[in-house]
C-alpha positions as CSV (number, residue, x, y, z in Angstrom):
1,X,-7.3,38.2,35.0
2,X,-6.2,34.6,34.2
3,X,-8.6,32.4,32.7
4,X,-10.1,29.9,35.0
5,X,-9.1,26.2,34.8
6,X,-12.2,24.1,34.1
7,X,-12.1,20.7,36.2
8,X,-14.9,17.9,35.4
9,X,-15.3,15.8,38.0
10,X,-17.5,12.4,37.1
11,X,-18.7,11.1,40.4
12,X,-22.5,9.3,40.5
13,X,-22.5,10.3,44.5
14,X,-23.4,13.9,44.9
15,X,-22.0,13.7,48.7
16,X,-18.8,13.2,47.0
17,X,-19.4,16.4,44.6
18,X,-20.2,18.6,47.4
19,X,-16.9,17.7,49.0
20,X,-15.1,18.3,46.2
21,X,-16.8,21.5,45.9
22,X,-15.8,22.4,48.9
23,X,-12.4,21.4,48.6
24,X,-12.1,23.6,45.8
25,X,-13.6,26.7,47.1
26,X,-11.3,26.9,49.8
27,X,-8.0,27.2,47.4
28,X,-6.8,30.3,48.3
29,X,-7.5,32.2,45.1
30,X,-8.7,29.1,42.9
31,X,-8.3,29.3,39.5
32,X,-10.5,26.3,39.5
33,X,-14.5,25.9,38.5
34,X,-15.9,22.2,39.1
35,X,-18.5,20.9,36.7
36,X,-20.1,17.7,37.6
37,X,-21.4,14.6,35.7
38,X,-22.9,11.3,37.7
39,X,-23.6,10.0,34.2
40,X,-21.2,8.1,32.5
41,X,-22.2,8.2,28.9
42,X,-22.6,12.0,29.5
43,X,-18.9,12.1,30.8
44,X,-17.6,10.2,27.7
45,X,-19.3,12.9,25.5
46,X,-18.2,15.7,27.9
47,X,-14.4,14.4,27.2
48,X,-14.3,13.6,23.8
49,X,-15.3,17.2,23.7
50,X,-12.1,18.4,25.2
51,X,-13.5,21.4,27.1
52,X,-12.1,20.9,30.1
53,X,-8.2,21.2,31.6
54,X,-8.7,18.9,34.5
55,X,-10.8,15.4,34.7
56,X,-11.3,13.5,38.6
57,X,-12.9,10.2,37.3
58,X,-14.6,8.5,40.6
59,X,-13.1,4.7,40.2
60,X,-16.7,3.4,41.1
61,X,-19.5,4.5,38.7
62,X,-22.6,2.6,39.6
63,X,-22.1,-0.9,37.3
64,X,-19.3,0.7,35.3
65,X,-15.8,2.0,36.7
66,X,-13.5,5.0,35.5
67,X,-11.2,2.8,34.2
68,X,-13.4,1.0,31.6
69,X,-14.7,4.9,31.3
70,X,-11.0,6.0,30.5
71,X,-10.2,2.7,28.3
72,X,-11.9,4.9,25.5
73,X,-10.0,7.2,24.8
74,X,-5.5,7.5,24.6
75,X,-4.8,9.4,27.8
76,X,-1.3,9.7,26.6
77,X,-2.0,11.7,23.5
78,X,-4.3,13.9,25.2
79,X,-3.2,17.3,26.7
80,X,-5.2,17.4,29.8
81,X,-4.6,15.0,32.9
82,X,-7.1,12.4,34.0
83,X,-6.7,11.7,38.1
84,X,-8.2,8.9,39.6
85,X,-10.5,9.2,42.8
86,X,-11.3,6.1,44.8
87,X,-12.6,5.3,48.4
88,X,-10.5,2.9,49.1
89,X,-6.5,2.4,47.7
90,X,-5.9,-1.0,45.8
91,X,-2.2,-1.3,44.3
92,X,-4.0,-3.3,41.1
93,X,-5.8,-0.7,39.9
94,X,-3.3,2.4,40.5
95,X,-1.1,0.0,38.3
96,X,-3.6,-0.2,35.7
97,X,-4.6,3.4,35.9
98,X,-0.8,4.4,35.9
99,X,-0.2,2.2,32.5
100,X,-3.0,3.9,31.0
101,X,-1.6,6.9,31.4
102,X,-3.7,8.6,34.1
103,X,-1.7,11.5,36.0
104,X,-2.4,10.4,39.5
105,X,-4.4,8.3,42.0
106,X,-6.6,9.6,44.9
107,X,-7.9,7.9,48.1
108,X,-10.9,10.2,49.4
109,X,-10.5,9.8,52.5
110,X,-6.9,11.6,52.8
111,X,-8.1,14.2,50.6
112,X,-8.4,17.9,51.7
113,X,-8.5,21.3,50.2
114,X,-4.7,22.0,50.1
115,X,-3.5,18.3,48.5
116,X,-6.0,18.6,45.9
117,X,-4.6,22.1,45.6
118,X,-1.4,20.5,44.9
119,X,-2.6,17.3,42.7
120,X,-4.1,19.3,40.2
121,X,-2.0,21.8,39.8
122,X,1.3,19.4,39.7
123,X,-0.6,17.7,37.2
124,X,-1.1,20.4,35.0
125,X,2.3,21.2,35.0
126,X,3.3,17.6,34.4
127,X,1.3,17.6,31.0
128,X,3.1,21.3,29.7
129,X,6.5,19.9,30.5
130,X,5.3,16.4,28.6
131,X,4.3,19.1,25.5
132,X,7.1,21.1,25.7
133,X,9.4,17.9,25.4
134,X,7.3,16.3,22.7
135,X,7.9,19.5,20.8
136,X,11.4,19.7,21.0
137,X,11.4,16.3,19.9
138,X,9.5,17.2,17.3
139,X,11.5,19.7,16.2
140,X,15.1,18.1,16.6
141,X,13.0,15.5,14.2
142,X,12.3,17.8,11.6
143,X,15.7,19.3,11.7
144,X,17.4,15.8,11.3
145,X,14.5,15.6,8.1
146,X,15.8,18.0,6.6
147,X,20.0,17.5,7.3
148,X,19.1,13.8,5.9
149,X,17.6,15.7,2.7
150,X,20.1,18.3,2.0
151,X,23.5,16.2,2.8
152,X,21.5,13.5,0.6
153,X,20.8,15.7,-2.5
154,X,24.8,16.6,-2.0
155,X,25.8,13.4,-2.2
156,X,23.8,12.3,-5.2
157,X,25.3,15.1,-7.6
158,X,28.5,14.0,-7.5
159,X,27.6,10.4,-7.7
160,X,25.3,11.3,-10.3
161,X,28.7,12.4,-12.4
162,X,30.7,10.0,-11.6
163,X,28.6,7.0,-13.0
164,X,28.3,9.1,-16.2
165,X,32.0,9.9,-16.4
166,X,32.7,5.8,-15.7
167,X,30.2,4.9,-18.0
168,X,31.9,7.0,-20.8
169,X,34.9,4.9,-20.0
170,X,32.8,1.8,-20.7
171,X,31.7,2.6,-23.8
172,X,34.8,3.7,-25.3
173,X,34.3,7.1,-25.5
174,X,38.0,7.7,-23.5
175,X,39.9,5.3,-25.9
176,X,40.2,1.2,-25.6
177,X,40.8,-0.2,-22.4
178,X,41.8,-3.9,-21.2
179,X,39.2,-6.1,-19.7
180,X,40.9,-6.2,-16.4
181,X,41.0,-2.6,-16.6
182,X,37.0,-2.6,-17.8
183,X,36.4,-5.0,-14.8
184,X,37.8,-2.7,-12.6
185,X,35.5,0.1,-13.6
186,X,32.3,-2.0,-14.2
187,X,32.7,-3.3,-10.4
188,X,33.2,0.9,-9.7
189,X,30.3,1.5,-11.8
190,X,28.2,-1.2,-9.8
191,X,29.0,-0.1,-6.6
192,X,28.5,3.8,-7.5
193,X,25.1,2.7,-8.9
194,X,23.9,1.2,-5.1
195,X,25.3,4.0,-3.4
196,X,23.1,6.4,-5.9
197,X,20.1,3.7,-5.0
198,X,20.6,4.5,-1.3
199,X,20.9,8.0,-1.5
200,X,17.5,8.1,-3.6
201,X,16.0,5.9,-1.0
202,X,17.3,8.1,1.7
203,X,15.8,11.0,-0.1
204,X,12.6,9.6,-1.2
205,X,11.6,9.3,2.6
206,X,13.2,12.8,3.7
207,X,10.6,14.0,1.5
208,X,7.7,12.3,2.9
209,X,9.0,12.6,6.6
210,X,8.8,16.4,5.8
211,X,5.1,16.1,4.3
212,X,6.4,17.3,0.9
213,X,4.7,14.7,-1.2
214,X,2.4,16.0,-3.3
215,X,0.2,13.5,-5.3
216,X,-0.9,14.6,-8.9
217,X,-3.9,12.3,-9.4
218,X,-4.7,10.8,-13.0
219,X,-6.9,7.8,-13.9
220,X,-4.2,4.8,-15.0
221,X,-4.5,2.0,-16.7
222,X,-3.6,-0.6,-14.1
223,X,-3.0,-3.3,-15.8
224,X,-0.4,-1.1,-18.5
225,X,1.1,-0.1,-15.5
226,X,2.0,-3.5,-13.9
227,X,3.1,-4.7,-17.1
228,X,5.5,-2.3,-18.0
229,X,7.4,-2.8,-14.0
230,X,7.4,-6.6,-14.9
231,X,9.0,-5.5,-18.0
232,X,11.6,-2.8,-16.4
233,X,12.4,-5.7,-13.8
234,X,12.8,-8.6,-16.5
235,X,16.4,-8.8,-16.6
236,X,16.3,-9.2,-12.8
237,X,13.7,-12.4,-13.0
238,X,16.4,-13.8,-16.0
239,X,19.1,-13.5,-13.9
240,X,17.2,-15.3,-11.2
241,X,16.0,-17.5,-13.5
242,X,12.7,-16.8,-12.0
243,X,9.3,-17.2,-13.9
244,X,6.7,-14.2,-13.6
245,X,3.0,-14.8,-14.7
246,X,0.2,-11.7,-14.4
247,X,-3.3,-12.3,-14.2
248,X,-5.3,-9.3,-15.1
249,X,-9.1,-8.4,-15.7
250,X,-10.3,-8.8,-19.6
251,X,-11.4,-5.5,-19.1
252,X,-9.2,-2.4,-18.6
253,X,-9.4,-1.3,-14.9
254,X,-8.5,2.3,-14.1
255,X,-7.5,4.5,-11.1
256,X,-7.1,7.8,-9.9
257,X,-3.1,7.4,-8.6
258,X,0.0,9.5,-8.7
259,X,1.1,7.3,-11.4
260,X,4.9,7.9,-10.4
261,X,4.9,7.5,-7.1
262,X,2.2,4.2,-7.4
263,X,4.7,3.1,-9.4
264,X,7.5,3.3,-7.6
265,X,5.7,1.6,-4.7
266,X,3.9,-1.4,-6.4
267,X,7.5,-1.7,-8.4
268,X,8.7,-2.2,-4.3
269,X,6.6,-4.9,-3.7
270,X,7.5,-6.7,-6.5
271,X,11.1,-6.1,-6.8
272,X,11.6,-7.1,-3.4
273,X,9.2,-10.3,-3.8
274,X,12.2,-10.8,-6.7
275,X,14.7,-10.4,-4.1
276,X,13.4,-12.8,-1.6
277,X,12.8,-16.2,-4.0
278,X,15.3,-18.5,-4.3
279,X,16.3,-19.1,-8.2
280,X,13.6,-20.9,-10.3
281,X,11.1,-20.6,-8.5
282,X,7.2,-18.2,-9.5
283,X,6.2,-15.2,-8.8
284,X,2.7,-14.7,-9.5
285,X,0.9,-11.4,-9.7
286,X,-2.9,-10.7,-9.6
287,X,-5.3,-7.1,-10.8
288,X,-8.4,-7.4,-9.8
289,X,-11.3,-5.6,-9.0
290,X,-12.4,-6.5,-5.3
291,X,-15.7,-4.3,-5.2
292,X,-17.5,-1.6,-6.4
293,X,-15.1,0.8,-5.2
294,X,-11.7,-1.1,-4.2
295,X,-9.2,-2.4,-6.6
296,X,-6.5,-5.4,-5.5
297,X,-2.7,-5.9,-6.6
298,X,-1.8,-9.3,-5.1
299,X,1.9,-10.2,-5.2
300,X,2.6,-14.1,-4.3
301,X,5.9,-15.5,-4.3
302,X,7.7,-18.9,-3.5
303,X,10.5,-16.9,-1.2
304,X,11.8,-17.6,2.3
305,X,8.5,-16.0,3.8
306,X,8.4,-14.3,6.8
307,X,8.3,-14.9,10.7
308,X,5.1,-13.1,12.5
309,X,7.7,-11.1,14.5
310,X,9.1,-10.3,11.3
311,X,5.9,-9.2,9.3
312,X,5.5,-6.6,12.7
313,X,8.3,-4.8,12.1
314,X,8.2,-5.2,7.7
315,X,7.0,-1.1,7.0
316,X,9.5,0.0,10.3
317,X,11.9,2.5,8.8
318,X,15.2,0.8,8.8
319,X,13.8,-2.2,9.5
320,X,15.2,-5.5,8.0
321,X,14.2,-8.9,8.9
322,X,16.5,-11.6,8.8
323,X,16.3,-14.8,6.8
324,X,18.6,-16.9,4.2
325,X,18.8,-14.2,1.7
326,X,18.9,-11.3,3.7
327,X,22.9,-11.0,3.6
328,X,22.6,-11.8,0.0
329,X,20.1,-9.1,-0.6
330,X,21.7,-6.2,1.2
331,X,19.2,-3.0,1.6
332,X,18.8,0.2,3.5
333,X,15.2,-1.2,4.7
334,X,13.9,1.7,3.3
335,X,11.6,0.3,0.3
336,X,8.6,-1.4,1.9
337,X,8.3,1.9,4.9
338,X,8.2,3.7,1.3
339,X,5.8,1.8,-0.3
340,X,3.4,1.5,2.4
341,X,3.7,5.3,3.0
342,X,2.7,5.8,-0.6
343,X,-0.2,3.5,-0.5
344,X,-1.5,5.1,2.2
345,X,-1.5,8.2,0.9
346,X,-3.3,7.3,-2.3
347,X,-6.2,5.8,0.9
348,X,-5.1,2.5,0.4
349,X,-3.3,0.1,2.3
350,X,-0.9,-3.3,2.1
351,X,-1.5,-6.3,4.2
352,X,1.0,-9.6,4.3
353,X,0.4,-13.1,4.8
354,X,3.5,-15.0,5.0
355,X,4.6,-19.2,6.1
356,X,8.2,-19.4,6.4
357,X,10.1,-21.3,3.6
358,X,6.7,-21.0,1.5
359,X,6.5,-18.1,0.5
360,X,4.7,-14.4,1.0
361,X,1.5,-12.5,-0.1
362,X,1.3,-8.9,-0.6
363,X,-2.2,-7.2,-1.2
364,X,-2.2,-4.0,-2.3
365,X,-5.6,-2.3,-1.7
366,X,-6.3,1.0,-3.7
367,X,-9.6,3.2,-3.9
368,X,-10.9,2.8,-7.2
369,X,-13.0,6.0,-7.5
370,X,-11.4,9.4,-8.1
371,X,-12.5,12.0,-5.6
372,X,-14.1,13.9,-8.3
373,X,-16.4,10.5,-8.9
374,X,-17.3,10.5,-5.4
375,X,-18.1,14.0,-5.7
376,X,-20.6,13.8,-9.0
377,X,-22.2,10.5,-6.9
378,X,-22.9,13.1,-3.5
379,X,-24.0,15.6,-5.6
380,X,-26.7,13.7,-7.9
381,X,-27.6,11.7,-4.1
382,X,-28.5,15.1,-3.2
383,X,-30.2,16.6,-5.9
384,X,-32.2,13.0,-6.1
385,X,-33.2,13.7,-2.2
């Protein structure tokens, strides 16, 4: 025997609960049991339970309505479908239930036993379809992760070998060559060197589309840290003729990070805040400790800035936002979706504030306790209780 589908039916007039009832029980074979709710915090409870397949929310709930009821929770996300029941039809609010996401609308008064029959059970099979497809898409997602990975880590070998095999040439190692000939292969070296950036971008974000990032947490020495990526990216600020200055702490300020990925991420920020000032102008970088448990990295610059539509789409994957230097700049619009991924998985997060030709703030928040920390705290908070 099939298991029965359990259908909640918020209503705060029991005349309207006894007709539903009824309804119900005269579905040839039913596979449906009613429960019944007039209250509506009781209902909210009852749904963010997630016990029941079915849910008929009354439109009128005493001073509330099922709408505001329903406004609580992301009917789109959820597996079960909501259905709207109302004594009266208004176009205004079966378009607002409809946007939400609600699976149909209901006058009472054309309801009987075989149309609610055929509501609830078209509903239901609305949502499996809806699951099924999200799966596939899933799926079709995951096996485009992993294509993007493994034709990636193909390409990258052989470009791998052929900037070492060029830069033998360079240095001599295959006999003199002219310097038109050495121009030739320094602009081959260049470009080879992108392509080998883009790849490693490419694959960088495979890895954490396919969950495959694993962070090995150590306490780091922030402040050592930011100084050696201002150093790696020196020759960059020289050749923009760019001035860098870091503020940091007198004392030393350390946190629990993946210090190769944090690295890579903060590096990002930086780098790209290089990329986006015009020549001569400052970059200014801040460490700080914010509170008792959250440390700051604030990255200003004197760049282009960014448009509000622009700081929306900023950690899209692929996303570049256009501006003087974008054409310049070139970029898979890979290294600030990367970045902010990484942040986020240390428990942090990145906010901007940007005014265009002024410049642009990145903040880097980080957790500045190590989970083992917050685990010595709870434990002597217990043993004190």
């Amino acid at each position: 025997m099939s298991k029965p589908i359990r259908v909640l039916l918020v209503d705060d007039d029991e005349d309207d609960y006894l007709i539903i009832r009824n309804f119900i029980q005269k579905i040839h074979d039913s596979p449906f049991t009613l429960e019944w709710t007039a209250d509506v915090s009781e209902a909210a409870n009852i749904i963010t339970a997630e016990d029941h397949d079915v849910y008929l929310i009354d439109y009128r709930l005493g001073e509330a309505n099922g709408l505001e009821l329903l406004g609580r929770f992301d009917l789109v996300q959820r597996p079960e479908p909501f259905i709207i029941l109302t004594g009266a039809g208004d176009e205004r609010v079966e378009r607002r239930a409809m946007r939400m996401g609600v699976a149909d609308y209901l006058v009472k008064g054309t309801l009987d036993s075989e149309l609610l029959s055929r509501v609830l059970h078209y509903a239901l099979q609305r949502k499996r379809i809806e699951a099924q497809r999200v799966e596939q898409l899933m799926e079709i997602n995951r096996s485009k992760d992993e294509f993007i990975a493994l034709a990636s880590h193909q390409l990258r070998t052989p470009a791998t070998a052929v900037k070492q095999y060029v830069g033998m040439i360079l240095e001599g190692y295959a006999g003199d060559i002219t310097p038109e000939q050495k121009r030739f292969l320094q602009s081959a070296y260049d470009s080879n060197e992108r392509q080998i950036q883009v790849v490693n971008d490419i694959l960088r974000v495979a890895k954490l589309d396919l969950k495959k990032i694993v962070l090995k947490k150590q306490d780091v020495n922030m402040s050592k840290l930011i100084e050696s990526i201002i150093h790696d990216l020196m020759s960059h600020f020289n050749n923009r003729d760019q001035h860098v200055q870091f503020d940091k702490p007198a004392e030393a300020i350390s946190v629990p990070v993946d210090s190769e990925y944090i690295r890579m991420a903060i590096g990002n920020i930086i780098d790209n805040a290089s990329k986006y000032t015009p020549e001569g102008k400052k970059i200014h970088i801040t460490l700080r400790q914010s509170s008792a448990n959250k440390v700051e990295i604030i990255v200003e610059d004197e760049g282009v800035g960014i448009s509000p539509e622009g700081i929306n789409k900023l950690f899209k994957k692929f996303s570049r936002v256009e501006n003087p230097l974008s054409v310049k700049v070139g970029g898979t619009g890979l290294g600030l979706y990367w970045a902010n991924e990484v942040i986020e998985l240390h428990g942090g997060q990145i906010t901007v504030s940007s005014v265009v030709d002024e410049g642009t703030t990145f903040v880097i928040c980080l957790p500045a306790e190590s989970s083992h920390a917050n685990a010595t705290q709870q434990t002597a908070a217990s043993l004190q209780e």
